[in-house]
N, C-alpha and C positions, 0 to 999 in steps of 0.2 A: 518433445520440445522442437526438435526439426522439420517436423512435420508440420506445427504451428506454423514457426519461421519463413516455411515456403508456402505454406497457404498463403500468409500473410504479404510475401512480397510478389508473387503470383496477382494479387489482388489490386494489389495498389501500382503495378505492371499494368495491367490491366486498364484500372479508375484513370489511370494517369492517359493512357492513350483512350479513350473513352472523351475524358474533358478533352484532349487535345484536340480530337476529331471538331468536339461539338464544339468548342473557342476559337478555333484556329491560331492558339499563341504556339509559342517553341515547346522544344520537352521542357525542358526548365520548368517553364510557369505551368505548361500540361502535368507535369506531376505534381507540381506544387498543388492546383485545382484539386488531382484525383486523389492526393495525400490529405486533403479537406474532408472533401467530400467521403473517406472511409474511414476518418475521425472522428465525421457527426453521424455517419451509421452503426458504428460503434462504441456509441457514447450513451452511458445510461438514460434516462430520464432524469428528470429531478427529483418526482416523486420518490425515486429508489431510496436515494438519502435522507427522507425523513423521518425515520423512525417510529416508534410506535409509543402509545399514549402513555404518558410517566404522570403517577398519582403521586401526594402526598399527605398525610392523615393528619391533623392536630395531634400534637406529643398529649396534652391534657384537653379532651374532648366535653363542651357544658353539657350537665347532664339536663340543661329545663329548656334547650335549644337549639337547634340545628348549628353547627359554626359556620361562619361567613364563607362563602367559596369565591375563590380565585379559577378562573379558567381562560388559560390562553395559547398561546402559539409554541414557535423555538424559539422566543425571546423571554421566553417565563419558564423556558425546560431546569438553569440552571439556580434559581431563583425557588424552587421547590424548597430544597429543606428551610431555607429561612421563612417564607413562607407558613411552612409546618408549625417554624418551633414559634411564631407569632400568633397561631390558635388558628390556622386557615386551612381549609379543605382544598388543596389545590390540584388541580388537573390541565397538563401542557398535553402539548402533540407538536412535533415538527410540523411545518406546511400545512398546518391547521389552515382552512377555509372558514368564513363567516360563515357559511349554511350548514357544516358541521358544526358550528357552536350554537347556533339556532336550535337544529333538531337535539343536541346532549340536552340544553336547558328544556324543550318539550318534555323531552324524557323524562326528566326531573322532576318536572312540575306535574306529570303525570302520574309518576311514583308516589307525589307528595314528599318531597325529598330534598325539593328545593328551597334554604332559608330564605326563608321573611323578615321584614323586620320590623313586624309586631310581633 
């Protein structure tokens, strides 16, 4: 852990006279800069946090039908089980994109898998 500790301020020792040089403000605002700038280098992506694709199956499945599917984003991740237990095929993803939901429904429709509603 000490070792972290002195990387860590080593580094931002560093970033701080770094921004200083290239802004010309004081230490002050020079570390503030380089305390930045080794926050957004060390700062996940977004992607990190989005999770991975959460299904949920109709409790009672028609058997002369496909059931209706629900497919959306993180705004539908917690929305699954009720979803379910209303007869829906549902499928979330955090940080879902439209053209991941484009190509899932190809996929479907290329399966034959995807409900109609005839």
């Amino acid at each position: 852990m000490c070792r972290i500790r002195a990387a860590i301020a080593t580094h931002l020792t560093t970033a701080g006279r770094t921004a200083n040089r290239l802004t010309g403000l004081g230490a002050t605002a020079g570390l503030a800069v380089g305390l930045l700038l080794s926050l957004l280098m060390l700062a996940p992506s977004a992607q990190a946090d989005c999770g991975g694709v959460q299904v949920a199956k109709p409790s009672k499945r028609p058997k002369t039908y496909l059931p209706p599917l629900a497919l959306g984003d993180s705004t539908m991740i917690f929305a699954l089980p009720s979803l379910a237990a209303e007869g829906y095929d549902a499928n979330a993803r955090g940080c879902r994109q439209f053209p991941e939901a484009i190509a899932l429904l190809t996929g479907l429709r290329h399966a034959h898998t995807l409900p109609t509603s005839s």
